[in-house]
Backbone as ProteinMPNN parsed JSONL, in Angstrom:
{"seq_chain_A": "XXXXXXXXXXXXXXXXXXXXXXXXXXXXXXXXXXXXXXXXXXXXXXXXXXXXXXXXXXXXXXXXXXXXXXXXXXXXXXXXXXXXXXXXXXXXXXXXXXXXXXXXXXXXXXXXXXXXXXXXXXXXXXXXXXXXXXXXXXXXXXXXXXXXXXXXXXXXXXXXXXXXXXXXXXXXXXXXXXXXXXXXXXXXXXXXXXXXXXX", "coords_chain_A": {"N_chain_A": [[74.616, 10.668, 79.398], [74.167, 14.229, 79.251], [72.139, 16.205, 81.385], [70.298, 18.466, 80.103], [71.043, 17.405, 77.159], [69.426, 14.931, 77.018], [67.073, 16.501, 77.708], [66.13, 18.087, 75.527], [66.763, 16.375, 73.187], [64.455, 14.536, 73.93], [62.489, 16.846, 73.482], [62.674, 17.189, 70.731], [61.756, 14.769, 69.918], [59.155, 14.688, 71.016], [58.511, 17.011, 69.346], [58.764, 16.179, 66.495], [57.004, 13.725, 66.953], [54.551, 15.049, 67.197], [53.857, 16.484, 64.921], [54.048, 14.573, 62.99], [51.267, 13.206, 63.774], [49.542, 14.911, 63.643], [49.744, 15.603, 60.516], [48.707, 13.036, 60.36], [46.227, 12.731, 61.179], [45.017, 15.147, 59.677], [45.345, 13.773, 57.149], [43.632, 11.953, 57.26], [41.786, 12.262, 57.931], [40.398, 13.544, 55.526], [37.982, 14.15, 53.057], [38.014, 13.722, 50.533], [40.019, 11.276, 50.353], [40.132, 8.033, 50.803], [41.016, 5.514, 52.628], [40.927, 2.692, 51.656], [40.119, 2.857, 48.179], [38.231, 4.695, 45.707], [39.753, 7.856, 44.565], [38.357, 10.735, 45.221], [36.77, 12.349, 42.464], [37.154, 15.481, 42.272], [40.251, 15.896, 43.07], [41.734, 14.709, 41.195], [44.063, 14.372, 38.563], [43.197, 15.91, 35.282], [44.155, 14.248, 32.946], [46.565, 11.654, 31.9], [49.77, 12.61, 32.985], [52.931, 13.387, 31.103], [55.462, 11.713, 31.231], [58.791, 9.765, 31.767], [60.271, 6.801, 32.38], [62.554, 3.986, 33.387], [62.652, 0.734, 32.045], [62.991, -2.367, 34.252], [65.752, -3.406, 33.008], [66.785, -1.231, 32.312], [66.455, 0.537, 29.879], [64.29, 3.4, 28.536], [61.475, 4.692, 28.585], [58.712, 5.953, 27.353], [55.307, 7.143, 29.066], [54.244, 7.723, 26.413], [54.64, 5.841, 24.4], [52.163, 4.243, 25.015], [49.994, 5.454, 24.163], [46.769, 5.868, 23.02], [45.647, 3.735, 23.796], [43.498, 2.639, 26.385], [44.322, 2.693, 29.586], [45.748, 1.067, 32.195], [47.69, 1.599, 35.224], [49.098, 0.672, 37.44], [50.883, 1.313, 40.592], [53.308, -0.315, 42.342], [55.531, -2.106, 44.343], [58.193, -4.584, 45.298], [58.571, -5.265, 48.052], [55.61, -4.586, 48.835], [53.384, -6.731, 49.983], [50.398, -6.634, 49.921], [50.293, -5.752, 47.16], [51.927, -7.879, 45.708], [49.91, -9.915, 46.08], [48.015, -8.582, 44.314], [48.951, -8.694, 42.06], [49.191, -11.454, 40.467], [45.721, -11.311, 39.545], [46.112, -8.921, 37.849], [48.179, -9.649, 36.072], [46.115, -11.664, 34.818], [44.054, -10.031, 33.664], [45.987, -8.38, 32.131], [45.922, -10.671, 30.265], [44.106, -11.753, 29.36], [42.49, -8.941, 28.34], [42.172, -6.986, 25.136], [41.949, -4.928, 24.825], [42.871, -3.245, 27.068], [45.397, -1.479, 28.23], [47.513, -3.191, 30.826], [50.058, -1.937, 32.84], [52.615, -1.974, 35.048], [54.359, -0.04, 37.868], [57.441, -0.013, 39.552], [58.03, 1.475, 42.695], [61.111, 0.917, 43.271], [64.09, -0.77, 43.62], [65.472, -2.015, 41.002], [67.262, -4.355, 40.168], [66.144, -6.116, 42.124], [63.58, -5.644, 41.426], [63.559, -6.851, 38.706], [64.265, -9.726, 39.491], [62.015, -9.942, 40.455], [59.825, -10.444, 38.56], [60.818, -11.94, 37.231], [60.651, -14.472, 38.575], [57.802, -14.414, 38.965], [56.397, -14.506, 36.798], [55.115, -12.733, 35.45], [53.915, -10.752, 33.147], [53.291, -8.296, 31.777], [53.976, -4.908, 30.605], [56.689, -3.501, 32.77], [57.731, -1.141, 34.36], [60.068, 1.454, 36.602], [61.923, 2.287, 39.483], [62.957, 4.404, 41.568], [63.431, 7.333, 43.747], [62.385, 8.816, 41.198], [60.199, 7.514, 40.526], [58.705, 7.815, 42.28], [58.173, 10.674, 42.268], [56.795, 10.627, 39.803], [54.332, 9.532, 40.465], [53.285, 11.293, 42.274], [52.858, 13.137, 40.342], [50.267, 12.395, 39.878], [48.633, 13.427, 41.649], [49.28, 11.82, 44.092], [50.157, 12.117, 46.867], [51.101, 11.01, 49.295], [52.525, 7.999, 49.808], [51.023, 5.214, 49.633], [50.853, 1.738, 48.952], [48.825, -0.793, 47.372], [48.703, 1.312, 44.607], [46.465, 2.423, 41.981], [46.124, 3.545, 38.561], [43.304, 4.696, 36.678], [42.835, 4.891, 33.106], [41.443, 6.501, 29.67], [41.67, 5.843, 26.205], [42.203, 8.233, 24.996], [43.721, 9.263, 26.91], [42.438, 10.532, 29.246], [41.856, 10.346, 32.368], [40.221, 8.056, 34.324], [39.608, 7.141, 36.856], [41.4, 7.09, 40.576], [42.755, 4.529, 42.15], [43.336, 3.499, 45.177], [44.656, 0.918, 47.605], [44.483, -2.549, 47.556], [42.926, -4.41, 44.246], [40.143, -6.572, 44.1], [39.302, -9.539, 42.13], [36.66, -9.262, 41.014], [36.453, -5.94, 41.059], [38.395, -5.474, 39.315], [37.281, -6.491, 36.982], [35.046, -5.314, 36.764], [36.219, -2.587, 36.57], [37.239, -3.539, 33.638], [35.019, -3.799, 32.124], [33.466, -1.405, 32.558], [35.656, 0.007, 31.503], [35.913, -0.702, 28.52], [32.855, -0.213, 27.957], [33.021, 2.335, 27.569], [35.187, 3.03, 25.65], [33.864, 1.838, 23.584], [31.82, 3.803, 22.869], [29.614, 3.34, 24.337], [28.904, 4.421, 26.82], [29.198, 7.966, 28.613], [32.236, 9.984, 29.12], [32.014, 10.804, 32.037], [30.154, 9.36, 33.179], [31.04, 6.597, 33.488], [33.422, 7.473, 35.079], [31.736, 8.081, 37.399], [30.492, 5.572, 37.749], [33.581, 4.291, 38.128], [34.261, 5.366, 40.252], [32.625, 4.315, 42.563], [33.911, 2.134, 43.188]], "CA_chain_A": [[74.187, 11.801, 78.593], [73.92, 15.096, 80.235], [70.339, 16.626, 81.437], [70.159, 19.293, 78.78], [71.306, 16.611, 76.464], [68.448, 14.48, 77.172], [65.718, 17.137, 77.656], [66.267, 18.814, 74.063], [66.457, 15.331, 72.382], [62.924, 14.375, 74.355], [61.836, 17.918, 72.879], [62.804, 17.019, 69.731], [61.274, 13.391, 69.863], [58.221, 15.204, 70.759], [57.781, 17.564, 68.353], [58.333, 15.025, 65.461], [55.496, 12.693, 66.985], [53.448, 16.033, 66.704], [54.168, 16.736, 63.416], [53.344, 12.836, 62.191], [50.494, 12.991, 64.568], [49.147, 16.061, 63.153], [49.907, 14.707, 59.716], [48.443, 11.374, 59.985], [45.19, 12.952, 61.331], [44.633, 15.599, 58.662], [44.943, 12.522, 56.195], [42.781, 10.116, 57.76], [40.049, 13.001, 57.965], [40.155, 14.337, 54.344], [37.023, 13.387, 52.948], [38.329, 12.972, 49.456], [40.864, 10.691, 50.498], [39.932, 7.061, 51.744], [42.133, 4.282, 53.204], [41.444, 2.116, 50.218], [38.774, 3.075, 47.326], [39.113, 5.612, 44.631], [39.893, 9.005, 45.537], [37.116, 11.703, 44.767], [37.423, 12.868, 40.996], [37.628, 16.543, 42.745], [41.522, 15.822, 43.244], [42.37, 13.96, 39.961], [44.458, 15.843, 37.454], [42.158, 15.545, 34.091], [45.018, 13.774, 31.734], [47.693, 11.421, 32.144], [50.497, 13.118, 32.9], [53.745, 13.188, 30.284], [56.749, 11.036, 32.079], [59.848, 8.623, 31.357], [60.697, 5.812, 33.251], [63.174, 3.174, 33.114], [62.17, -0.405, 32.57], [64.156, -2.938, 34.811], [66.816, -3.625, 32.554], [67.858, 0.082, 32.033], [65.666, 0.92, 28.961], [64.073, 4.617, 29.158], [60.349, 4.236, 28.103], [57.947, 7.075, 27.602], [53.91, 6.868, 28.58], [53.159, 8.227, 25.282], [54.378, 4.552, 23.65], [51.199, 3.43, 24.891], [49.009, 6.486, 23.699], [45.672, 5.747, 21.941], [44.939, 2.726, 24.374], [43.172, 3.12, 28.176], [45.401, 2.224, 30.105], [45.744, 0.619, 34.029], [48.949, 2.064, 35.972], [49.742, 0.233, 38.709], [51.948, 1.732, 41.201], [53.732, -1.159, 43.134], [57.109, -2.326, 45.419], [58.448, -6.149, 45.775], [58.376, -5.171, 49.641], [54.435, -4.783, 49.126], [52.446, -7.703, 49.866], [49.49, -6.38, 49.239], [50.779, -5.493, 45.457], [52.081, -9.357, 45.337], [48.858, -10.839, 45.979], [46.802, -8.494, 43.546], [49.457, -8.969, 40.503], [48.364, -12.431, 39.479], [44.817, -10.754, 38.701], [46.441, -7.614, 36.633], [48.248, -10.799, 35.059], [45.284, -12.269, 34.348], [43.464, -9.11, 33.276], [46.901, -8.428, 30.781], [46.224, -12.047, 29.094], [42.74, -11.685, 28.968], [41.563, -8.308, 27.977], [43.388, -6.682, 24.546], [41.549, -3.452, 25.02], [43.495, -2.567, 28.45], [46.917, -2.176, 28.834], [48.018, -3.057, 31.888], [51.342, -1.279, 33.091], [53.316, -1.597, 36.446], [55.601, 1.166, 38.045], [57.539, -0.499, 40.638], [58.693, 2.178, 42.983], [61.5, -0.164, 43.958], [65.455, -1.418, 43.079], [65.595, -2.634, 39.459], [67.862, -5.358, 40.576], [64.962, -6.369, 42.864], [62.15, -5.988, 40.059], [63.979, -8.143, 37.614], [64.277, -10.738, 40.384], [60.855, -10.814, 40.924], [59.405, -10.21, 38.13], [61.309, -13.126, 36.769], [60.499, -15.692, 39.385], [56.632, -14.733, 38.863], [56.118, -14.656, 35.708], [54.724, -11.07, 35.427], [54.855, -10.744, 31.549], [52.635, -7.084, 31.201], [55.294, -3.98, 30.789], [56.616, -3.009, 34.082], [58.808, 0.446, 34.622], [60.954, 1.261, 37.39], [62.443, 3.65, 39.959], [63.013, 5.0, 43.012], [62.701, 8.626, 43.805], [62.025, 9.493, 40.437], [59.011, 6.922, 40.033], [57.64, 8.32, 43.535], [58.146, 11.785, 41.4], [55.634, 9.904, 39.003], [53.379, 9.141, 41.438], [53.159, 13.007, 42.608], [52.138, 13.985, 39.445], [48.652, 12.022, 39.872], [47.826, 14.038, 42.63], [49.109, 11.297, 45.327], [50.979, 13.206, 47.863], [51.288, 9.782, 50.65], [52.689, 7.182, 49.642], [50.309, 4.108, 50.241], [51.319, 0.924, 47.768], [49.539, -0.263, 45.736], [47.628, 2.671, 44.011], [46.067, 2.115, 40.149], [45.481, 4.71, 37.453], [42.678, 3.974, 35.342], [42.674, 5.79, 32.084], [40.836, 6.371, 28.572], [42.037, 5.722, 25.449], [42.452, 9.333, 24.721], [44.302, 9.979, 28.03], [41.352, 11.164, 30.517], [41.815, 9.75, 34.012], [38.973, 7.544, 35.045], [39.855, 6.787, 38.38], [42.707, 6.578, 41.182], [42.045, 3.694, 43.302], [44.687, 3.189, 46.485], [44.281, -0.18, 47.576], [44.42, -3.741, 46.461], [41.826, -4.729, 44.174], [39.542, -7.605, 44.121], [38.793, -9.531, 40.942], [35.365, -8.646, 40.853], [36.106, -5.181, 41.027], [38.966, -5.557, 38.152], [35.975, -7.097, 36.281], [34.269, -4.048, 36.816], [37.027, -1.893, 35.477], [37.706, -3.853, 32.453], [33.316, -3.749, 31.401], [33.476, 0.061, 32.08], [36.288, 0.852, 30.027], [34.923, -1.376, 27.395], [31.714, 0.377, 27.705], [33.197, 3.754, 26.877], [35.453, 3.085, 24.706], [32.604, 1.376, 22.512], [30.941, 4.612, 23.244], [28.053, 3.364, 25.057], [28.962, 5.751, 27.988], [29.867, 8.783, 28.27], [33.24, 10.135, 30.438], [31.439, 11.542, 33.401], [29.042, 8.243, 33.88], [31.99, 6.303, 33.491], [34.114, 8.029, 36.245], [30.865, 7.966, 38.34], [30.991, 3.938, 37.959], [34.515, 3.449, 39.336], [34.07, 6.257, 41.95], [31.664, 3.335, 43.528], [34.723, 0.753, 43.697]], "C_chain_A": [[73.802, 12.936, 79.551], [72.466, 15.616, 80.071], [69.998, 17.007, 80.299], [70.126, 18.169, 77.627], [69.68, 15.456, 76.096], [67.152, 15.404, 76.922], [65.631, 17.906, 76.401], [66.387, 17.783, 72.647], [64.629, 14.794, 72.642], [61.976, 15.988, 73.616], [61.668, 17.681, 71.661], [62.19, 15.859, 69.082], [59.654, 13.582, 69.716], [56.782, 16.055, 69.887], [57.576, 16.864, 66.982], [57.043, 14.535, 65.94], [54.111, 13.962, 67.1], [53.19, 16.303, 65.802], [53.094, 15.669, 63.144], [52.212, 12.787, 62.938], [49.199, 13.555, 63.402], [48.792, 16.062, 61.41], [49.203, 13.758, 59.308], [46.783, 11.802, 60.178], [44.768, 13.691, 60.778], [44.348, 14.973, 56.999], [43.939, 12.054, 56.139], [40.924, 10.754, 57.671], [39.624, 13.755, 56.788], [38.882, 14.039, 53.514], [36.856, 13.515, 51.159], [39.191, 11.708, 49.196], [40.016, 9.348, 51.512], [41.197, 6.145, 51.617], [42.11, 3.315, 51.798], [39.873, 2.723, 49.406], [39.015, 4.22, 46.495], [38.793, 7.177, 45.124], [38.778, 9.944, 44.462], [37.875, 12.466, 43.171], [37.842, 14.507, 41.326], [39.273, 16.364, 42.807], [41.845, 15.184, 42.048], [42.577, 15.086, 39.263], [43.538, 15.346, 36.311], [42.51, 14.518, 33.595], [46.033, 13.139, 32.32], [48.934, 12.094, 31.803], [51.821, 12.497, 31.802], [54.838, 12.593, 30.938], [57.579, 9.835, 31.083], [60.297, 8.066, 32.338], [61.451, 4.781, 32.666], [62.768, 2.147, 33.114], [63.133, -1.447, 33.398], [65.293, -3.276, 34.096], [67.61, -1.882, 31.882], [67.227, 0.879, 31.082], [64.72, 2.4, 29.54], [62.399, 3.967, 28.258], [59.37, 5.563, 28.524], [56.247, 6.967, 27.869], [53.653, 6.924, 27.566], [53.511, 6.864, 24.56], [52.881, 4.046, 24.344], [50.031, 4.247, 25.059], [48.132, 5.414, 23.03], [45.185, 4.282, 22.682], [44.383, 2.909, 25.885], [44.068, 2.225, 28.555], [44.974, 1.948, 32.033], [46.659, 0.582, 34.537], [48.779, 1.287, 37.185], [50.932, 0.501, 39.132], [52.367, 0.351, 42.499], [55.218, -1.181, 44.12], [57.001, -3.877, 44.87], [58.279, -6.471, 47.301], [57.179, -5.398, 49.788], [53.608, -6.109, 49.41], [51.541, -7.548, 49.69], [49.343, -6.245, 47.703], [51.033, -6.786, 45.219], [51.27, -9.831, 44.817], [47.694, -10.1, 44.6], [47.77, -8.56, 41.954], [49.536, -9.67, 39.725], [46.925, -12.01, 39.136], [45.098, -9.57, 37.545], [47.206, -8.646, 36.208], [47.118, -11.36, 34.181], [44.327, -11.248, 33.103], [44.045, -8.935, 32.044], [46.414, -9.773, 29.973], [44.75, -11.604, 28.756], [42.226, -10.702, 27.866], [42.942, -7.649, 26.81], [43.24, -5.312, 24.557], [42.461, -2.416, 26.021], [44.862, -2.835, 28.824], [46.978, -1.901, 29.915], [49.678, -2.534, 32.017], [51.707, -0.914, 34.286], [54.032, -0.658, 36.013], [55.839, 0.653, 39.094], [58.204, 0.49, 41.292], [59.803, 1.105, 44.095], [62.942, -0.091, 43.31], [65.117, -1.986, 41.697], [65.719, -3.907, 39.906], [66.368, -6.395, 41.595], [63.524, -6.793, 41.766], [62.241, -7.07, 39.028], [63.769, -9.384, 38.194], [62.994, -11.029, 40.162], [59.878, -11.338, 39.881], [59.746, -12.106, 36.428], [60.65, -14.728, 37.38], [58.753, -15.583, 39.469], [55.686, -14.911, 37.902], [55.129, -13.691, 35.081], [54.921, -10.539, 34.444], [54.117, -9.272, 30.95], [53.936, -5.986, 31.593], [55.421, -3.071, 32.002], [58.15, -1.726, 33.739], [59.336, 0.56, 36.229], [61.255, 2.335, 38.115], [62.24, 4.003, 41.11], [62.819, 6.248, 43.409], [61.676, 9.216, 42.45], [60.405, 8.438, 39.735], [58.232, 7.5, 41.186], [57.63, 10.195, 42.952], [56.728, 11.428, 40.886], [54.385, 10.41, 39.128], [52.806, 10.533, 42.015], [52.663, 13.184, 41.512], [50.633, 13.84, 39.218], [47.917, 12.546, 40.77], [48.544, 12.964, 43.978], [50.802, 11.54, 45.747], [51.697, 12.144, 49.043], [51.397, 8.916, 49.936], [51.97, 5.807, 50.102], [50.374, 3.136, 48.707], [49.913, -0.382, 48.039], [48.545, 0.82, 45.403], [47.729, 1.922, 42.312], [45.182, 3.19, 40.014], [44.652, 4.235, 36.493], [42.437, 5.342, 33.783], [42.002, 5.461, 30.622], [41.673, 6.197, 27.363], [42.519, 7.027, 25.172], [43.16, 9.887, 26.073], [43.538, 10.558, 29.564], [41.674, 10.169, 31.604], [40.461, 9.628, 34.439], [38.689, 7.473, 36.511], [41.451, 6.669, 38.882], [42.65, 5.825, 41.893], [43.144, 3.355, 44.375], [43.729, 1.786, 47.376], [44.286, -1.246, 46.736], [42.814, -4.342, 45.831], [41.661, -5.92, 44.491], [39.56, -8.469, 42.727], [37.691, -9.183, 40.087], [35.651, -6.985, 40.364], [37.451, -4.225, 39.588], [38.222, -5.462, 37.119], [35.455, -5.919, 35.933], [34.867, -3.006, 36.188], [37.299, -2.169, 34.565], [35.691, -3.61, 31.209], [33.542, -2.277, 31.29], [34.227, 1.046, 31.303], [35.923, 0.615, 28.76], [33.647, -1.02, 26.902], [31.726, 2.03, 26.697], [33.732, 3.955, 25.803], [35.035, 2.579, 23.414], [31.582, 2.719, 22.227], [29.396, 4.46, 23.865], [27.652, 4.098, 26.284], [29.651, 6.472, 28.02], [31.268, 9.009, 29.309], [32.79, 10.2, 31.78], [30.565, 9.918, 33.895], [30.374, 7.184, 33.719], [33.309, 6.058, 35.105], [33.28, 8.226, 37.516], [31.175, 6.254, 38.981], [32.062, 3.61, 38.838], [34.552, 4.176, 40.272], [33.862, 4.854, 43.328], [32.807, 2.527, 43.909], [35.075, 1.021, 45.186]], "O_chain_A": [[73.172, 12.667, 80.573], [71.763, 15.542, 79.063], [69.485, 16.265, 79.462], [69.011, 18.041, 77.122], [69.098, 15.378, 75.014], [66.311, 15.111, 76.072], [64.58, 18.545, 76.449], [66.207, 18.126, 71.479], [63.784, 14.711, 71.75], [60.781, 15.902, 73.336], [60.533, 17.893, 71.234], [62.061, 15.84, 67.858], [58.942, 13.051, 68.864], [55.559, 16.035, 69.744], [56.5, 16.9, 66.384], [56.016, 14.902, 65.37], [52.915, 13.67, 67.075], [51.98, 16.456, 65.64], [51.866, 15.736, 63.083], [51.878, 11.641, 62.637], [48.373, 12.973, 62.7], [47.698, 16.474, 61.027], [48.998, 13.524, 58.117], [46.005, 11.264, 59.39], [43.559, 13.512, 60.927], [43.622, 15.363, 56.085], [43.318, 11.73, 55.127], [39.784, 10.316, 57.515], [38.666, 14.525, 56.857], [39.209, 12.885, 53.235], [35.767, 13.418, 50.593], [39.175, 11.128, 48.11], [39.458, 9.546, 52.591], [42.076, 6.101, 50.757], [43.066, 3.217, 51.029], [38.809, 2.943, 49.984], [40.121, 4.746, 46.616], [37.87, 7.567, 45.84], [38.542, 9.78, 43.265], [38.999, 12.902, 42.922], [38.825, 14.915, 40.707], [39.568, 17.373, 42.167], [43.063, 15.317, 42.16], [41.98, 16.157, 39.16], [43.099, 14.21, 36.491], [41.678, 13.612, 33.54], [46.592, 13.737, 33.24], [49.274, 12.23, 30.627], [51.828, 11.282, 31.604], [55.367, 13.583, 31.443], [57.181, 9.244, 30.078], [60.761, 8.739, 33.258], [61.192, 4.514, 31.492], [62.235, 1.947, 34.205], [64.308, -1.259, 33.081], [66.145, -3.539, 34.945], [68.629, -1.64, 31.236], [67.353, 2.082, 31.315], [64.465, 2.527, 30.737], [62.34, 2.994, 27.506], [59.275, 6.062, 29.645], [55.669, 6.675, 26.822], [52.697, 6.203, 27.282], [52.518, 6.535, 23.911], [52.602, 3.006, 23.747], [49.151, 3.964, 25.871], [48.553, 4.346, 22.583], [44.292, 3.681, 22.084], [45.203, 3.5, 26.587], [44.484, 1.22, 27.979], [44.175, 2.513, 32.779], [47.026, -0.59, 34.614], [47.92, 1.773, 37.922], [51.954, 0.189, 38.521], [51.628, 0.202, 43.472], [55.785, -0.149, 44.477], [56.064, -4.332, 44.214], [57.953, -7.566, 47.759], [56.933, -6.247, 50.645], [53.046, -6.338, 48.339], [51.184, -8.492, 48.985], [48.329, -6.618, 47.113], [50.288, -7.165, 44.315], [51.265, -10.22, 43.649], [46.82, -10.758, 44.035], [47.199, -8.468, 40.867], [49.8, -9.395, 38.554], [46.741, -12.491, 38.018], [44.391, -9.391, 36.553], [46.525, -8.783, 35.192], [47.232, -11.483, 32.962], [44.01, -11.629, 31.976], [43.42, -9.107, 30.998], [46.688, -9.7, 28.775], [44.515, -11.065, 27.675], [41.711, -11.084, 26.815], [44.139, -7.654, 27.098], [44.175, -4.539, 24.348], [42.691, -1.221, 25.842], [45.394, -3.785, 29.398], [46.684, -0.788, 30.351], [50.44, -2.874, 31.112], [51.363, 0.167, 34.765], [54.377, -0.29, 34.89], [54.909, 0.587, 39.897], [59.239, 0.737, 40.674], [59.528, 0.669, 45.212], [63.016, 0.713, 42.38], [64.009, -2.521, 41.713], [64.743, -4.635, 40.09], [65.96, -7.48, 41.182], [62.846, -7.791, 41.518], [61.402, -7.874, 38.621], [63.126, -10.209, 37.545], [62.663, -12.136, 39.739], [59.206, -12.354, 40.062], [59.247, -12.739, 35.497], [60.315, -15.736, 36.759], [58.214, -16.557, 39.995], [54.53, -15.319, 38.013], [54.387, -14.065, 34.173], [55.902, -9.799, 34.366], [54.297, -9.029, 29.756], [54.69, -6.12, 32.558], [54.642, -2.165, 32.297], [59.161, -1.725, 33.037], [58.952, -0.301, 37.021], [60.965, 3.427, 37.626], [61.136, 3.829, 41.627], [61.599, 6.404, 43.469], [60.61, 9.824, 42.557], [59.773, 8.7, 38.712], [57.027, 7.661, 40.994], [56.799, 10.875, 43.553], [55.693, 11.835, 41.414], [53.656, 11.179, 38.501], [51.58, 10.576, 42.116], [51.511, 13.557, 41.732], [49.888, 14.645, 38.66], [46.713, 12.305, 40.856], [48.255, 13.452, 45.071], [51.926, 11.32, 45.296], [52.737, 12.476, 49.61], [50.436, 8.745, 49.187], [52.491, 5.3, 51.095], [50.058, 3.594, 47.609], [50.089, -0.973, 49.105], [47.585, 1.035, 46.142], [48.582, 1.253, 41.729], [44.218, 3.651, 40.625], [45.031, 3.5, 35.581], [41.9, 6.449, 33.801], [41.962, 4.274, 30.297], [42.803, 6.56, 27.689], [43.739, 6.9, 25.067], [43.092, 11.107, 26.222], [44.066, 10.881, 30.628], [41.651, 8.985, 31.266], [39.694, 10.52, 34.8], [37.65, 7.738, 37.115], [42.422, 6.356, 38.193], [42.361, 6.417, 42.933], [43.986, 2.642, 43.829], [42.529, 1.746, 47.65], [44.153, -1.166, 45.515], [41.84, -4.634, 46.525], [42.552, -6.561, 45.049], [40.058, -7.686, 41.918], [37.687, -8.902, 38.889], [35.107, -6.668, 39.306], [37.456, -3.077, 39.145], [38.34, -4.53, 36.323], [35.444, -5.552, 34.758], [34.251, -2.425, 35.295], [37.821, -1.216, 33.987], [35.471, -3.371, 30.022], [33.786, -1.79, 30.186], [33.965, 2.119, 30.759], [35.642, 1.498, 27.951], [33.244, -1.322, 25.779], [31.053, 2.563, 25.815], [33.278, 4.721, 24.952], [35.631, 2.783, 22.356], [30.654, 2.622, 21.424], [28.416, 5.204, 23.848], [26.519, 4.344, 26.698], [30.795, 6.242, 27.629], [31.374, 8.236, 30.261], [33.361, 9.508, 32.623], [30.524, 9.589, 35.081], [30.62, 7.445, 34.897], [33.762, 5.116, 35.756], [33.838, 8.489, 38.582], [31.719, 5.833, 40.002], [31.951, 2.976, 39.887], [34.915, 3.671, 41.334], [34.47, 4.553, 44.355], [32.756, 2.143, 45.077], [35.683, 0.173, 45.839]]}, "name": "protein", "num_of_chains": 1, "seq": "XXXXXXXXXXXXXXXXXXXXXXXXXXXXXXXXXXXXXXXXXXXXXXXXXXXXXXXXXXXXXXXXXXXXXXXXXXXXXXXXXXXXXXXXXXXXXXXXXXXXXXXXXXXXXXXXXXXXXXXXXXXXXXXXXXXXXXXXXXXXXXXXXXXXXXXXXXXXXXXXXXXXXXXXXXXXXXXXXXXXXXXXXXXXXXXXXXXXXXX"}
């Protein structure tokens, strides 16, 4: 490879790892934004946003079929392992609680989702998609892709929380009492959205 050749690719090698550098450290220092835990209600859009997604077998499916219930978005992959291990508790959560629908978005291959989704026995309604589910995912405010992320929402649509990271069960637990709380009206939105702040 000739000099030039070399020294204008090393320039170029450079300025990328400045970029992503630059990048990675305006992230890491945002102080609405943590590594895992729910992101400061300052950045949440108010309302679940209006979208259509495909479910793995091809089917177009609109959020608003599951208007008038709070709802728990999970944004996932099959690549994730972290998303693996926390989708037998949002299983568990789906059988359990009738108040809370649970609802994956796998940003992932169909072909792939069906697979897995088959072989784990993953029976709460999962949606689908590749750019246009990481579209989705933009509309909640999350700009970086970090898998898995969960939307918690009100019966009436209000956005409780965004939490990035895998939960716990405990702290599932905790989201399934405080939606239950509100939507009984025993608390209001704001004390509510204080609650899962804490997760």
């Amino acid at each position: 490879m000739p000099v030039w050749a070399r020294q204008t690719l090393y320039a170029v090698i450079m300025i990328c790892c400045a970029i992503i550098g630059m990048r990675s450290y305006l992230e890491l220092n945002d102080p609405n934004v943590a590594s895992t835990g729910s992101i400061s209600s300052q950045k949440l859009p108010d309302t679940v946003p209006d979208f259509t997604l495909n479910d793995p077998w091809g089917e177009p499916h609109s959020i608003s079929e599951w208007a008038g219930r709070p709802l728990l978005i999970n944004f996932w992959a099959t690549w994730c392992a972290p998303c693996r291990r926390e989708m037998p508790l949002l299983q568990a959560l789906h059988a359990s609680q009738t108040n809370l629908q649970v609802l994956g978005i796998a940003i992932d291959r169909p072909a792939d989702v069906q697979t897995y989704l088959a072989e784990s026995g993953i029976s709460y309604p999962s949606l689908v998609g590749e750019e246009d589910a990481m579209a989705v995912s933009e509309l909640f405010g999350i700009n970086t892709l970090g898998l898995p992320f969960t939307v918690v929402a009100s019966s009436t649509g209000q956005i409780l929380t965004i939490y990035i990271g895998e939960f716990s069960a405990s702290e599932l637990e905790q989201i399934a009492t405080t939606v239950h709380k509100l939507e009984n009206g025993d608390i209001a939105l704001q004390s509510a959205r204080k609650q899962l702040e804490k997760l």
